[in-house]
C-alpha positions in Angstrom: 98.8 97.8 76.9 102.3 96.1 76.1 103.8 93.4 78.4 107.2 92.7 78.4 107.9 88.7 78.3 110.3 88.1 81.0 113.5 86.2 80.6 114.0 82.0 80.9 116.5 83.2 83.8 113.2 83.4 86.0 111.7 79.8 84.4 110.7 78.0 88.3 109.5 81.3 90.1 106.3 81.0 92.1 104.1 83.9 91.5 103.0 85.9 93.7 100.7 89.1 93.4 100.8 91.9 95.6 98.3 94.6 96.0 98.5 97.5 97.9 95.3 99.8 98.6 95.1 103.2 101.1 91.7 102.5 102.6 88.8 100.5 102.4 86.6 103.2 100.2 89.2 103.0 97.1 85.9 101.1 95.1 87.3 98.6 93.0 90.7 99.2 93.1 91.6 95.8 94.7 89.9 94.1 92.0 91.3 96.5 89.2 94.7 95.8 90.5 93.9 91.7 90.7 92.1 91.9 87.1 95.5 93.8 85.7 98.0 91.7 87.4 96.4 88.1 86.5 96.0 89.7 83.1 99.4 90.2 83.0 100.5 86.5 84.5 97.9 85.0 81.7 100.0 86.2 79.0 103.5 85.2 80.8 101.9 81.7 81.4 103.1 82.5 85.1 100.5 80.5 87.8 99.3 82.3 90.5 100.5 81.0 93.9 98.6 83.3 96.2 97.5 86.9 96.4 98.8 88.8 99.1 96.3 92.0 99.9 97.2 94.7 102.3 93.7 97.3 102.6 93.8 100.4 104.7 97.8 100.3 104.8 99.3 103.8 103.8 102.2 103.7 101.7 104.5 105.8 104.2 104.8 102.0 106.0 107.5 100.4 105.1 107.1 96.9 102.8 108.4 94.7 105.5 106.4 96.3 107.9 103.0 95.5 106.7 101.1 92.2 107.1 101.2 91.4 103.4 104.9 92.5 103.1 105.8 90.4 105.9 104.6 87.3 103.5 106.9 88.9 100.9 110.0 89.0 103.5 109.8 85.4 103.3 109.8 84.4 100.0 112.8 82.6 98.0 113.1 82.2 94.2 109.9 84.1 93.7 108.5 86.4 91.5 106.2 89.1 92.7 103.8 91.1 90.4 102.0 94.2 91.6 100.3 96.4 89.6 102.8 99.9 89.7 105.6 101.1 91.9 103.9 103.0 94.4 101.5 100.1 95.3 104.8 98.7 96.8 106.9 101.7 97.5 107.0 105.5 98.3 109.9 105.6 100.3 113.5 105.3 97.9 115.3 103.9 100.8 112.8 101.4 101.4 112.6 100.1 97.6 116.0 100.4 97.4 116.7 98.3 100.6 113.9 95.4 99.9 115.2 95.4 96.2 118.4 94.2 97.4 116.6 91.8 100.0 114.8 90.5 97.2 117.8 89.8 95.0 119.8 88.0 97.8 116.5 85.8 98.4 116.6 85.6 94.1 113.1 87.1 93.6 112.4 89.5 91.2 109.6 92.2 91.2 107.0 92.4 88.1 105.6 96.2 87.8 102.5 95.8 85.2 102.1 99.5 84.5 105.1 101.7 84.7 103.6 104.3 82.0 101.6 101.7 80.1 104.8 99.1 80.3 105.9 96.9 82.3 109.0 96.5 84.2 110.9 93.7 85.7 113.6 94.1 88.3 115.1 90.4 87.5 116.4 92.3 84.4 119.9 95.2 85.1 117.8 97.7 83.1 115.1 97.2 85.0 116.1 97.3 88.2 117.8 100.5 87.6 115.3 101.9 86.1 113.1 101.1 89.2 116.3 102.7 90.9 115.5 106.4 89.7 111.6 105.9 89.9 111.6 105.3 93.5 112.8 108.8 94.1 109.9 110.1 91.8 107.4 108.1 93.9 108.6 109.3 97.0 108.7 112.5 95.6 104.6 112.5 94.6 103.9 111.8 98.5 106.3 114.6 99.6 104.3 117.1 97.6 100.9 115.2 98.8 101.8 115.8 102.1 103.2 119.3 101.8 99.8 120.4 99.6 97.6 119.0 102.2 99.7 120.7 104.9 99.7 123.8 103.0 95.4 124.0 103.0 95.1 122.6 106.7 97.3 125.8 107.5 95.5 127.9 105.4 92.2 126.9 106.8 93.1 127.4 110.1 94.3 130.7 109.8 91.1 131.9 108.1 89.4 130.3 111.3 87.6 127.3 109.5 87.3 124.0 110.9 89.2 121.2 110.3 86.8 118.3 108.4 88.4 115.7 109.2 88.5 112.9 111.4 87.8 114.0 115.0 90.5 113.6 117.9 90.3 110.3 119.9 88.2 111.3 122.9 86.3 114.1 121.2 
């Protein structure tokens, strides 16, 4: 995998890593995402402040609206790493609106894998290239959503039962 060396603009940052996982039964993927993102600070000679880890938190919450993103809201001359885009973000109005809280706060995002590179929004390139992939991330749920939908619908009609989990109550 290539990292991109970041800029002496962002010499000073604290580091921070974010990771971001659905549900407790994701196996490993908190420690992937860790392993990936300290592998990327290694090579940037960045040192790891703290790890902030939110588990069972779906990606339709907003950032600032989950317990780790409420650390992040507070942040100043910072650099975040996370492992890709949608670990932070499926929502373009919410990327787009923390990206700007981030900039006014001068911290920058790290993304480790955005299609096997990485991407740093303390850069104009990158932050507009994080821009137009916000809309593609919020795109992916939107079609998640409107597939799962689209069998629940189907399985009702054909008078199966849902398998999921039961009602509170029930």
């Amino acid at each position: 995998m290539f990292f991109y060396k970041i800029n002496d603009t962002q010499l000073g940052m604290e580091t921070y890593i974010y990771i971001r996982v659905s549900t407790d039964m994701q196996d490993n993927s908190v420690e992937m995402q860790k392993e990936r993102c300290e592998a990327y600070c290694k090579y940037n000679n960045f040192e790891i402040k703290e790890v902030i880890t939110d588990v069972n938190v779906s990606a339709t919450v907003k950032l600032f609206s989950r317990e780790g993103g409420k650390k992040l809201k507070v942040l100043k001359n910072a650099r975040i790493v996370t492992l890709k885009l949608d670990r932070m973000f499926r929502n373009t109005m919410d990327c787009l609106g923390s990206l700007d809280d981030f900039t006014n706060r001068n911290c920058a995002i790290c993304f480790v894998d955005m299609g096997g590179q990485s991407l740093d929004t303390g850069t104009a390139m990158g932050r507009w290239f994080v821009t137009m992939m916000s809309s593609f991330a919020e795109l992916e749920r939107n079609i998640i959503s409107e597939r799962t939908c689209s069998v629940l619908r189907s399985k009702k009609m054909r008078g199966e039962k849902y398998t999921g989990t039961a009602l509170f109550g029930f």
